[in-house]
N, C-alpha and C positions, 0 to 999 in steps of 0.2 A: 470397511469400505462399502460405498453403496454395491450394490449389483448392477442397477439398470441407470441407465441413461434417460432426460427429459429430453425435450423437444429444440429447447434451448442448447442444453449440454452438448448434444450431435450436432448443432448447427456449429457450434463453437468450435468442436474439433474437424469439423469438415472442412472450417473456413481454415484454421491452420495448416491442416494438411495439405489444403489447396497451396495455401504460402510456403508452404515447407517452415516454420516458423517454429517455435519451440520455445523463443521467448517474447512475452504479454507483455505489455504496459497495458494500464489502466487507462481508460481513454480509447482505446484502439477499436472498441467492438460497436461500440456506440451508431456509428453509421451502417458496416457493414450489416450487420445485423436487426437494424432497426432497436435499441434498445435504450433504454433511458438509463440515465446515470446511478439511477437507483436501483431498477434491473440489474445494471450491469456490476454492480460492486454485491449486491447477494447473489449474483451468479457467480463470480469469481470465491467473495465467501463459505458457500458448499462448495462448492469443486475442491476448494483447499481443504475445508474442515473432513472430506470424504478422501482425499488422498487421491484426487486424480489429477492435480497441479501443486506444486511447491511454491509456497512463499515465498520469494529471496528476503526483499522489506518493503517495505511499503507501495504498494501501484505495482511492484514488476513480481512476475509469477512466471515459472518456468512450466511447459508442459513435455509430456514423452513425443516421441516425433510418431511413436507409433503406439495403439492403443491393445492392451492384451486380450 
């Protein structure tokens, strides 16, 4: 698992915890965040490959409500 977090990464889970949110659709960061479709699917891609969100399948990823 990674250790640290980018810049991105912290925005992502600030913005959920702001929602209280815990489950992503793909699509959803895009505005908030300013980020491109392409950004935004290798953002989601590390996050899963490093174990800091679960896949369910396709586009939907679950995150922890709270980060360890």
């Amino acid at each position: 698992m990674k250790k640290g977090l980018g810049e991105f990464e912290r925005r992502l889970f600030a913005y959920l915890q702001m929602r209280g949110q815990t489950v992503l659709r793909a699509g959803e960061l895009r505005k908030p965040l300013s980020l491109s479709a392409e950004s935004e699917r290798k953002l989601l891609y590390r996050l899963a490959k490093a174990g800091w969100i679960a896949r369910v399948k396709r586009g939907l990823y679950l995150a922890p409500s709270n980060l360890p």
